[in-house]
C-alpha positions in Angstrom: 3.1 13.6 15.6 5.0 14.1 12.4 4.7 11.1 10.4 1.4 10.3 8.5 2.3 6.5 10.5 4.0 6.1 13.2 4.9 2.3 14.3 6.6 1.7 17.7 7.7 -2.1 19.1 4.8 -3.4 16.9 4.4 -7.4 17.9 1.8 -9.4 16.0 0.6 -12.6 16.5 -1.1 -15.0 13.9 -2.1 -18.4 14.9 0.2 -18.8 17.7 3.5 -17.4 15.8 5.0 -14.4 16.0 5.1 -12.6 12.7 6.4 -9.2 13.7 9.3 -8.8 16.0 9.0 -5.1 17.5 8.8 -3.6 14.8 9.2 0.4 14.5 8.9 2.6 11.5 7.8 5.9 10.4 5.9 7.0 7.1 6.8 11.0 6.3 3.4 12.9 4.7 2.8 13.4 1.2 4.9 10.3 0.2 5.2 6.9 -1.6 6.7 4.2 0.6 7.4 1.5 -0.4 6.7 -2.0 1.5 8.8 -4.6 0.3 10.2 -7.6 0.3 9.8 -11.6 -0.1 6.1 -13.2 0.1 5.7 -13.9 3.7 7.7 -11.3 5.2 5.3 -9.6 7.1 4.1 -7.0 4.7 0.2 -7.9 4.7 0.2 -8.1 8.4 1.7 -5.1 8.9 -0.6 -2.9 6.2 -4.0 -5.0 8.3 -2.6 -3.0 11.3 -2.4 0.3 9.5 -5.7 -0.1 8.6 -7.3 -1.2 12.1 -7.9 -5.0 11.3 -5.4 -7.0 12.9 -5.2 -8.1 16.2 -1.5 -6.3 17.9 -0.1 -8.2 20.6 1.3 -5.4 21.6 3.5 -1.4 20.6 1.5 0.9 19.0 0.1 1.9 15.8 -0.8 5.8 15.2 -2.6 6.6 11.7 -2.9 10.7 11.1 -2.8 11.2 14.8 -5.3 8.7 15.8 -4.7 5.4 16.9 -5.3 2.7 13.6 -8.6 1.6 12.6 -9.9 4.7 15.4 -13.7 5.5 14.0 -12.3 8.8 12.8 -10.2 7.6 10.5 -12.7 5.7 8.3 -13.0 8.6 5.8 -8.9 9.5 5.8 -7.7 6.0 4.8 -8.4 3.9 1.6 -7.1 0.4 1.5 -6.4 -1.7 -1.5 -6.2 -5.5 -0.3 -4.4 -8.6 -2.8 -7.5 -9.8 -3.2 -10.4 -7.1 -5.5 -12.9 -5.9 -2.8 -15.8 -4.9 -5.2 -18.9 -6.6 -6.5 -18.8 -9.3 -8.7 -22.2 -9.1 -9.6 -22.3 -4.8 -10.3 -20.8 -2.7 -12.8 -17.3 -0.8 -12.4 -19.8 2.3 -12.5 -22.5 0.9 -10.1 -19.5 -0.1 -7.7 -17.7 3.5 -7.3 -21.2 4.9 -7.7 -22.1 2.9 -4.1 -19.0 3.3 -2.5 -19.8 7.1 -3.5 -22.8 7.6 -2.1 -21.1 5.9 1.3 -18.4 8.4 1.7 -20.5 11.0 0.9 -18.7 12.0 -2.6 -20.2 12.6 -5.8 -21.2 10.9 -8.5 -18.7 13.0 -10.7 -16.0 11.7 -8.3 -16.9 8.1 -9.5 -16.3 8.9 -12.8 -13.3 10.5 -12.6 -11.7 7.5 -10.2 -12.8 5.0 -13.1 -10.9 7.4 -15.5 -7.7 7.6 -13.1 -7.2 4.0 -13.1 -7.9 3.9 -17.1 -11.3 1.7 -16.8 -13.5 3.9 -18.6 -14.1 1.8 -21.5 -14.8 -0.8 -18.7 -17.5 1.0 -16.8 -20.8 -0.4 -17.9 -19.1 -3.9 -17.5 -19.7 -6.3 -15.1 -16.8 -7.0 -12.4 -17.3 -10.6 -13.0 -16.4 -10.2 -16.7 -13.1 -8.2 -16.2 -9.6 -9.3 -16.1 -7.9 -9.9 -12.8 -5.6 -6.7 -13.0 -8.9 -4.9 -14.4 -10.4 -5.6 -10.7 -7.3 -4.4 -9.8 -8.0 -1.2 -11.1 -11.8 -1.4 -10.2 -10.8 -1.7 -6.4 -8.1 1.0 -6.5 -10.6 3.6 -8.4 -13.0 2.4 -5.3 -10.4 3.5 -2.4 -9.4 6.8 -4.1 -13.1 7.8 -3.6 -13.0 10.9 -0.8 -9.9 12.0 -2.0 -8.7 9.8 1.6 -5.5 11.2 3.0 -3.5 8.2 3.5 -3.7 5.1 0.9 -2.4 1.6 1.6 -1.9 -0.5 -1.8 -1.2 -4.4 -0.9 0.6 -4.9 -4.2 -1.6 -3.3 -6.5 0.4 -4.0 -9.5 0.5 -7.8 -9.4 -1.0 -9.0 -12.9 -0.6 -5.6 -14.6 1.2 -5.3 -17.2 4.2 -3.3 -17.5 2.7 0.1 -19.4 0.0 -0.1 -17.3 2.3 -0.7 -14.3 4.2 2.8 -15.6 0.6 4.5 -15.8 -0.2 3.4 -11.9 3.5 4.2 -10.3 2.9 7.9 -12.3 -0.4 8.3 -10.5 1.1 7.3 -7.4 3.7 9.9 -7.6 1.0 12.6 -8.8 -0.8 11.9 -5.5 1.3 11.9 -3.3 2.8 15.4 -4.8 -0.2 16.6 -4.3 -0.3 15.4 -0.7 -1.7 12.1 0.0 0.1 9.7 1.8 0.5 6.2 0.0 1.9 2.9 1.3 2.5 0.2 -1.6 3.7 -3.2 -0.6 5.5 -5.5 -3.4 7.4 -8.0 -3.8 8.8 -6.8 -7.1 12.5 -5.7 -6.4 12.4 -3.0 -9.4 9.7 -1.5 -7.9 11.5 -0.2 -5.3 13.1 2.9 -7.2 9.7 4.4 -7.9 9.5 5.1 -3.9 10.2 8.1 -2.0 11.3 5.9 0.8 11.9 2.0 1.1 10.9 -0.2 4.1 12.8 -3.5 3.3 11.1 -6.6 5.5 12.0 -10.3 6.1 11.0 -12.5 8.4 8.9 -10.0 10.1 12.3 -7.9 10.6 13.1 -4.2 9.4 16.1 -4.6 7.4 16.3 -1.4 6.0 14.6 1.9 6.0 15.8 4.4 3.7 15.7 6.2 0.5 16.7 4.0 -2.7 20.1 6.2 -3.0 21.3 5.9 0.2 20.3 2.3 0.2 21.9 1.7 -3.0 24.9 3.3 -1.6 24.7 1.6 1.7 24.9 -1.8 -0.3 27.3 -0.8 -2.9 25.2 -1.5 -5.9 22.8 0.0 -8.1 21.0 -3.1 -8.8 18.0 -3.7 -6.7 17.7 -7.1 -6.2 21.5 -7.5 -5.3 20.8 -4.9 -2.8 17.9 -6.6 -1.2 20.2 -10.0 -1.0 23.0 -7.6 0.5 21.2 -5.5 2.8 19.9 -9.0 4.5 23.5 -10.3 4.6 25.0 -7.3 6.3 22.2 -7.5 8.6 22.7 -11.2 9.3 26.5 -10.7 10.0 25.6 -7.7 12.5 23.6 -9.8 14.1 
């Protein structure tokens, strides 16, 4: 299998609707893709089945060669959800420390995650006392403990602002040069440049799947959100 993912007629079901329509797709290793498009498009659903925690109706979903959310793969994947997934009630330290000590790594490795995400001033602090994008940060330094293989970011950057924003997407790309496999869902149309390759969704549809160039040439414009509104057009006439 060549593709760190590898999605095939994916159909997902969520309270009696349909939210993904056979959906296939492809993730290449050592990349940043990029998920995106509007709020309700089928992003979230289709990161839960990366991960292992969403029921599939039916296709497949393959995750580093095993089948998503496979026991196997519970060291190789870290997953960032929209909503922080620490401990209110524990320091940023006490937090990577525990999640640590559960993956096996080091207690040096929970330092350095704090510093990656740039919350080591924050690390004797209590969760409940920090900013939304600095729980942000807390859950993201969490799910780069084990140095995991493939990461999937439900939009991490929401909240951040934008020099901190600059500071994450460089981290991203530093990552994934050095071989990890991320998959970062937004909604934010400028965003979409900092990827290595963008997986456009609406409606649980693929509109596009493509490098930003090529997709900037395929719609004729270099501006991103005119290319999002032209990409679904073309689509919509084709169909």
């Amino acid at each position: 299998m060549k593709g760190a993912v590898e999605v095939s007629d994916l159909v997902v079901k969520r309270g009696g609707k349909e939210v993904l329509h056979g959906l296939t797709a492809s993730v290449s290793r050592g990349s940043v893709t990029g998920l995106l498009g509007p709020s309700g498009g089928g992003k979230t659903t289709l990161m839960r089945c990366l991960v292992g925690v969403q029921v599939v109706t039916s296709g497949a979903v393959y995750v580093l060669g095993e089948i998503a959310g496979s026991p196997g793969l519970r060291h190789r994947v870290g997953y960032v959800t929209q909503s922080p997934s620490v401990y209110a009630d524990l320091t940023v330290l006490e937090n990577t420390r525990y999640f640590a000590a559960v993956l096996g790594a080091g207690s040096a490795s929970a330092e350095q995650a704090i510093a990656d995400v740039g919350l080591k001033e924050q690390a004797t602090q209590l969760v409940a006392t920090l900013s939304g994008g600095q729980r942000a940060r807390a859950s993201l330094a969490c799910a780069l403990l084990g140095d995991p293989e493939l990461l999937i970011l439900d939009e991490p950057t929401v909240g951040l602002d934008p020099v901190l924003r600059e500071e994450l997407w460089a981290m991203f790309a530093s990552l994934a040069a050095a071989g990890t496999t991320l998959v970062v869902s937004s909604h934010v149309m400028d965003e979409a440049g900092r990827c290595d390759r963008i997986l456009l969704l609406r409606e649980g549809h693929v509109v596009a799947d493509d490098t930003p160039d090529a997709l900037r040439r395929a719609a004729g414009t270099e501006d991103l959100d005119r290319m999002f509104l032209t990409l679904i057009q073309q689509r919509a006439e084709v169909a």
